[in-house]
C-alpha positions in Angstrom: 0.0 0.0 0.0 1.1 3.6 -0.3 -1.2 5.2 1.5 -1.9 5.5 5.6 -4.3 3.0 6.5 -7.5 3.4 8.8 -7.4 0.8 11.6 -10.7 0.0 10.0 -9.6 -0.9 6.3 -6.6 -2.2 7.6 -7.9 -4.9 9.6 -10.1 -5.7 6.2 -7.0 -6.2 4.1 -5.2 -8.1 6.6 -8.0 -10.6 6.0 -8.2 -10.5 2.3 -4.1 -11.2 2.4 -5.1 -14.2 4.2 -8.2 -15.0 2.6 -6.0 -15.1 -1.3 -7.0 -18.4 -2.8 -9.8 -19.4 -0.3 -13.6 -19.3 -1.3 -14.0 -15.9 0.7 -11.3 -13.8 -1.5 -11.6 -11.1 -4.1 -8.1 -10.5 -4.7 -7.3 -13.7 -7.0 -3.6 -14.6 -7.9 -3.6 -17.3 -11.2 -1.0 -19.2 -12.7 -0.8 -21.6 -15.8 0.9 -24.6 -15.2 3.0 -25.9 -18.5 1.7 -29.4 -17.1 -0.3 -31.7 -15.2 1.0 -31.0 -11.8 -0.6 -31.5 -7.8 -0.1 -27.3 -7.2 -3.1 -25.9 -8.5 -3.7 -22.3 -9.1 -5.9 -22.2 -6.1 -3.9 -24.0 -3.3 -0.7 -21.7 -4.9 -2.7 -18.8 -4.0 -3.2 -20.3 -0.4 -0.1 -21.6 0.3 1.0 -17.9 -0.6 -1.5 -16.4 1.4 -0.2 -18.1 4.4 2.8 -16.7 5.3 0.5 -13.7 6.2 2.5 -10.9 4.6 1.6 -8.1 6.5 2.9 -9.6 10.0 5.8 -12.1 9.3 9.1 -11.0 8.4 12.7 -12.7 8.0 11.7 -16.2 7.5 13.2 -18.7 5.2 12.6 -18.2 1.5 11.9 -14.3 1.7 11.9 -12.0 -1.2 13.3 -8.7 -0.8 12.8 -6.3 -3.5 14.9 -3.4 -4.3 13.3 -0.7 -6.3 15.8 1.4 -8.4 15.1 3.9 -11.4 12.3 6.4 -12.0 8.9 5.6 -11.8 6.1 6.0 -14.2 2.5 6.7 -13.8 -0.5 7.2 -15.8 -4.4 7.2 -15.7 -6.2 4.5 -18.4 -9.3 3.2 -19.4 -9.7 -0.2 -20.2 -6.9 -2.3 -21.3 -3.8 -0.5 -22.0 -0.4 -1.1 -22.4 1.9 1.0 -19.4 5.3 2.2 -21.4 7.9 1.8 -18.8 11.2 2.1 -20.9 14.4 0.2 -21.3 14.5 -2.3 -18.4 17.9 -1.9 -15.9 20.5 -4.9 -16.9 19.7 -5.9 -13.2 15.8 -5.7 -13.3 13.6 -8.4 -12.8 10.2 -7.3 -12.4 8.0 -4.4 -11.4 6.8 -2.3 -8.9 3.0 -1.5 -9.3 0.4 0.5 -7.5 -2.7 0.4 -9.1 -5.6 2.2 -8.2 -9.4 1.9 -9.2 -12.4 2.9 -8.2 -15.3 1.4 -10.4 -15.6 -0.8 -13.2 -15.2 -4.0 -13.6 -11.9 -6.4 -13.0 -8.5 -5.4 -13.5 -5.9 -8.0 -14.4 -2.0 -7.2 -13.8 0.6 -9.8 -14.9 3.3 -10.9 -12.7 6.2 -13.3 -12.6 5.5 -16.8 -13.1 6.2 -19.0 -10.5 8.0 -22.8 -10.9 6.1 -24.7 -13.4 4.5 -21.9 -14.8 3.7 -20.5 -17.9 1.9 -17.5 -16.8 0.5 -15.8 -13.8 -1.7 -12.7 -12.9 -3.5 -10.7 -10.1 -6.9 -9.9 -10.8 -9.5 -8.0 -8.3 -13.0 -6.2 -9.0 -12.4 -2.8 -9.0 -16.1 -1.9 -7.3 -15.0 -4.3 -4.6 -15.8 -1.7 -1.7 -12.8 -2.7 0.6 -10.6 -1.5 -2.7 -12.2 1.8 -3.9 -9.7 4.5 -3.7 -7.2 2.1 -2.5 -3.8 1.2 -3.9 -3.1 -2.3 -4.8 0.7 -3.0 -4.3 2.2 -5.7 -6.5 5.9 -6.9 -5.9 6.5 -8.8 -8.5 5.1 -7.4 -11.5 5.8 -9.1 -15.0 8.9 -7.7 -17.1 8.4 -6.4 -20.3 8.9 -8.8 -23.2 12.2 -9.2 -24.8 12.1 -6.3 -27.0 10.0 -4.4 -25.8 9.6 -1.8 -22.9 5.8 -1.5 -21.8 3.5 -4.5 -20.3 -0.6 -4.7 -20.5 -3.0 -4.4 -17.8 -6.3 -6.1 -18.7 -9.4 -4.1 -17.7 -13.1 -4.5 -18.4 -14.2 -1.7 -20.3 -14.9 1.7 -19.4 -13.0 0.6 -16.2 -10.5 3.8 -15.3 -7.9 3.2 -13.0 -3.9 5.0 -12.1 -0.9 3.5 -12.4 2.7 4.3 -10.4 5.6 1.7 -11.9 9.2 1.4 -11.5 11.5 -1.3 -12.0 12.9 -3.6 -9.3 15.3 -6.8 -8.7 15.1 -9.4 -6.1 17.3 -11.3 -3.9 15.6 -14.3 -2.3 16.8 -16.7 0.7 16.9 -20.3 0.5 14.3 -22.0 2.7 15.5 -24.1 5.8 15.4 -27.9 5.9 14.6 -29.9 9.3 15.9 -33.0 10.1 13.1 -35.1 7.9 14.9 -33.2 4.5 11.7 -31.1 4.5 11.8 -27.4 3.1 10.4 -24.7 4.8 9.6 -21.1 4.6 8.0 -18.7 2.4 6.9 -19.4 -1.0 8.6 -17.5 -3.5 10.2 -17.8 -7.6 11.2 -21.0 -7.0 7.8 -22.9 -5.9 6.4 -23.8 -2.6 7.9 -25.6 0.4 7.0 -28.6 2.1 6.3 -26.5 5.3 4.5 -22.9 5.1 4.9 -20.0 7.1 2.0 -19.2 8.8 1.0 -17.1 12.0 -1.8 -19.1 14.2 -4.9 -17.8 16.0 -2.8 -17.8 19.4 -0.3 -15.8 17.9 2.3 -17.8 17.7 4.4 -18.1 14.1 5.2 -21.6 12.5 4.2 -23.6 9.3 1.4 -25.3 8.3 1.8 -28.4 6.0 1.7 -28.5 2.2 -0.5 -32.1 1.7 -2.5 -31.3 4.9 -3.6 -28.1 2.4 -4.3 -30.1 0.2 -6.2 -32.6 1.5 -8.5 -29.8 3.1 -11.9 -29.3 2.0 -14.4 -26.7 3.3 -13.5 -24.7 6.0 -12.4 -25.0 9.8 -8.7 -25.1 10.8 -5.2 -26.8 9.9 -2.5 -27.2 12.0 0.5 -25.2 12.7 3.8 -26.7 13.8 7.0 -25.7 14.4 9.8 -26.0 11.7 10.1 -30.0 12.4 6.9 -30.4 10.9 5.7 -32.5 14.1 5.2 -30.2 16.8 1.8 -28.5 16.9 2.1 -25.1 18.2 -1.7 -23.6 17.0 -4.4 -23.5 14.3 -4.7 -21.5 11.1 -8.2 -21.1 10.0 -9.8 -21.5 6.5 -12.5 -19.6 6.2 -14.2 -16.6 8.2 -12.9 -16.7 11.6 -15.9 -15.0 13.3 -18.2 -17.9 12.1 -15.4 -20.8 12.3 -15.5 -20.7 16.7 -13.0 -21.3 18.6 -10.1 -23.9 17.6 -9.8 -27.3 18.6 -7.7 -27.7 21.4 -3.8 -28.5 20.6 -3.1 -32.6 20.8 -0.6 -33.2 22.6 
């Protein structure tokens, strides 16, 4: 975001950030796979959405991006390509704030994540908990060799500003416990076997990959610590104010 938040709104986007991929979202992350794989679009989304990006920081696997150059802004209707100019030797995606307040959906390509041909953002631009805020994406899409601008996809008549800059990106590894599984955050390389996750008693661990999977509906999943065997909380999928309280931790 680059704007001050009200307590209000904030609160809100905290729960859309954790809400990406689940039934209750309307910020949507996609990607195309270039095969048949078990990471679907949707659990992607969710594994992503775990690591709760506006509360953990420092953990195994984090991106951090380095913005450099001058930035470049606009106001469109529609789809329309957003001239950025000759990409740094160093760049490797964009900086975007993108702000709309009616219309319909608003579509943003970013990097592709492992095993992917393609990936985007897309949100509803009348979505009240958006209107006349700024949607910050990290990892924008680079132009295409040859060319300096990319397209953002917009429903017609749909008007919305733009403020772009390049960026590059230097990314931890993720840990490994004592089973040989990965954890951290996801990131340009895939997912790990262990997410990053904060529970509902405020403790910070990871929540595991094929228990995701294997969840349907909503309720909670465990949290453990880096081992992977530990339980330390629950994360829940779903609306917490109609889930109830969590199960109590097994010992």
């Amino acid at each position: 975001m680059n704007s001050t938040l009200d307590p209000v709104f904030a609160a809100g986007v905290e729960r859309e950030l954790t809400a990406i991929g689940t039934r209750r979202s309307r910020l949507r992350r996609r990607q195309r796979t270039t095969r048949v794989a078990a990471v679907a679009g949707g659990s992607l989304a969710l594994a992503g959405a775990l690591t709760g990006a506006a509360i953990l920081n420092g953990l195994p696997g984090e991106t951090t991006v380095t913005p450099f150059g001058e930035t470049v802004s606009g106001t469109y209707t529609g789809t329309a390509a957003v001239d950025l100019g000759q990409a740094p030797a160093d760049a490797d995606r964009v900086i975007l704030d993108i702000t709309c307040t009616e219309g319909g959906d608003i579509e943003v390509p970013t990097k592709p994540g492992a095993g992917t041909t393609a990936a985007a953002v897309t949100w509803n631009c009348s979505d009240p908990i958006r209107e006349n805020k700024s949607v910050r994406i990290n990892d924008g899409l680079l132009p295409a060799a040859g060319s300096t601008s990319i397209t953002i996809t917009a429903d017609p008549g749909t008007q919305w500003t733009v403020v772009a800059r390049y960026a590059s990106s230097t990314t931890k590894p993720w840990g490994v416990n004592a089973k040989g599984e990965t954890y951290g955050v996801p990131n340009d390389n895939g997912v790990p076997d262990l997410v990053a996750a904060q529970a509902t008693n405020g403790e910070i661990g990871y929540t595991r990959m094929t228990e995701q999977f294997a969840f349907e509906g909503e309720g909670y999943i465990k949290v453990y610590k880096s081992d992977g065997e530990t339980q330390i909380g629950w994360f829940p999928i779903g609306d917490p104010a109609t889930l109830g309280d969590p199960p109590a931790i097994e010992k």
